[in-house]
Structure formats: C-alpha cells, structure tokens
N, C-alpha and C positions, 0 to 999 in steps of 0.2 A: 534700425536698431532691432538687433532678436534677442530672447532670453529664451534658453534653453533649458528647463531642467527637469528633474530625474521624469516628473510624471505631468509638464505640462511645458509648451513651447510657446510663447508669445514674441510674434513679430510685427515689426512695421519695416515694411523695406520702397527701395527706389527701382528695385530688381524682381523680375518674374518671378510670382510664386513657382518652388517645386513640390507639384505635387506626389510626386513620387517621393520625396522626401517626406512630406507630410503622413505619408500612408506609411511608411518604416516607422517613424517615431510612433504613431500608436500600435502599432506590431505588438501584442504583448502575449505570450501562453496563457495569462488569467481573460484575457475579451477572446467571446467567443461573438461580439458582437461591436462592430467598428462603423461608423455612421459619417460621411465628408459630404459638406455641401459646399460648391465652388462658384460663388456667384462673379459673373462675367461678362463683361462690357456688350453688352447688346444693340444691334445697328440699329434699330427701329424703333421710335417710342412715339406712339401716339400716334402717327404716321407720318415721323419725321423723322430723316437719317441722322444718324450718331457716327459721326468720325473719331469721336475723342472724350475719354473721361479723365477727369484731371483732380485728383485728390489731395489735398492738405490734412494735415493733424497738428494739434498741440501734441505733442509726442511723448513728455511726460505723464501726463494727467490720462492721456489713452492707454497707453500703458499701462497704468496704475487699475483705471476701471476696467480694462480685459483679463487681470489676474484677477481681482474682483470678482466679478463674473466667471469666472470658473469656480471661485471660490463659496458664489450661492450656489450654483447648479452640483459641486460636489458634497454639501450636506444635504441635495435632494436625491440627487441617485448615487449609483454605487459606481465612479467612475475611476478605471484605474490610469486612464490616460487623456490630455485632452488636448488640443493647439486651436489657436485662432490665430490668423496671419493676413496681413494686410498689406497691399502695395499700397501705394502712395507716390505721387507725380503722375504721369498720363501714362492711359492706359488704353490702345486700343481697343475696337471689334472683336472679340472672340478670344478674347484674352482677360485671364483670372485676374481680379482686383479684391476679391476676400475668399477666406479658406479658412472652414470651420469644423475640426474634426472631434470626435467622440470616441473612446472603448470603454465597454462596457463589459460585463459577463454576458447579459442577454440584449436581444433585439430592439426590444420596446424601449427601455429607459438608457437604449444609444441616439434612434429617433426622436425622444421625448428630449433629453439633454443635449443635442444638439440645433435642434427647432428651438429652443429657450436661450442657445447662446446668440446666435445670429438674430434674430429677435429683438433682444437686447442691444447689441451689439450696434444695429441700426437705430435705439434711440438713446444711447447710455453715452458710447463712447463719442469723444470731439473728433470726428472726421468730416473732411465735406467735402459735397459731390460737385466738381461745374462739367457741364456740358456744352461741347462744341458742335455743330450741326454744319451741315452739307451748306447750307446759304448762310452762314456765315455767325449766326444768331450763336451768344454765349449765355450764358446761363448758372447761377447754384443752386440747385437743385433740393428743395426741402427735404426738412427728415422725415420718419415716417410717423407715423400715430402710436402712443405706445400699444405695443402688443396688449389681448386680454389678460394674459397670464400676469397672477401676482407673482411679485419677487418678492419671496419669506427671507 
C-alpha cells in the first residue's frame, strides 16, 4: 500500500523499492540538501549467513505512525520533502527492505531529520524482522532500543 502526496510519500509494498523513484520525489528547487538512507538485507550477522529476511506489518497502524513521524520530524526542521518506504514479504542479500529520505534547504537538518526518521521508525512502527539462515535456523528478530533522541 503507498500514499503518495504533495510533500511526503509513505509506502509498504511486496515489490522492490525504487530508488530512483524515491530520489525524484524529493527532487525539489527549494532542498539544496536531500539525505536517503537505504537499509538492506545483509548476508552476515554475527557470523552467521543470512539467506532471507521476511517482514510482516499491521499495515494500518504503520502507516498511520510513519505519517506521524514525519509529522514530528517536520515541526523540528524545515523539511520541504520527506518518504519512508518499506518492503514487506522476503527480502533477499543486497536488496533494499527500508528507504528513508529527507530534503531540506541545508545539509545538517537533512542528516539530522533523516537519522531521527529511521531511528524511530525501527522502534515506533509494527514491522517484524524473521530471519532465515544458511543451516536452516529461523528466527524474529528484536527491535531495537529506543533511540537517545527525545521525540517533542
């Protein structure tokens, strides 16, 4: 499910992120500063291989706290564009499973409101992580701690 609008894009999909799509929509002539962090399935964890991450959401309620969540981080900076996007079902090795982008006018408060969505976004919204391994071992994988950053 996406929502797309004028100045913020929130997705949950079963289909690869595009990131090339992502990077147009915050395309703006007011951000002279565009911040994307693309977190993706990684083979190795701990010293154990990774075949397979396999995500679920309540899909309303994630939704609901990812507009949210832009909605703190846009009384904190001056953000004229923002998306968070999320696959969901399995996701292989080297392949995007969230995509977090920011524009800004400057630099700092596109890194600073972007590091605060993803942040959040790993302990705010109902998504979950299971992992599947080379021997066969499955797994759902805890959230994280929340971030230090208060949410005003």
């Amino acid at each position: 499910m996406a929502e797309k609008l004028n100045k913020r894009w929130v997705s949950l999909s079963k289909t690869p992120l595009d990131i090339a799509a992502a990077y147009q929509f915050l395309q703006t002539p007011a951000a002279g500063g565009i911040a994307l962090f693309i977190g993706t399935t990684r083979q190795w964890t701990d010293g154990h291989e990774t075949t397979l991450l396999t995500y679920e959401s309540y899909e309303p309620m994630a939704l609901r706290e990812m507009h949210l969540m832009i909605d703190i981080a846009a009384r904190r900076w001056p953000i004229s564009r923002a998306c968070i996007l999320h696959r969901l079902g399995e996701v292989p090795p080297a392949e995007a499973s969230v995509l977090v982008g920011v524009a800004t006018a400057h630099r700092p408060e596109a890194f600073e409101a972007c590091r605060f969505l993803i942040d959040r976004l790993k302990v705010q919204v109902p998504i979950w992580k299971q992992e599947h391994l080379t021997d066969g071992e499955v797994h759902w994988i805890e959230g994280n701690d929340p971030p230090e950053t208060t949410v005003t």
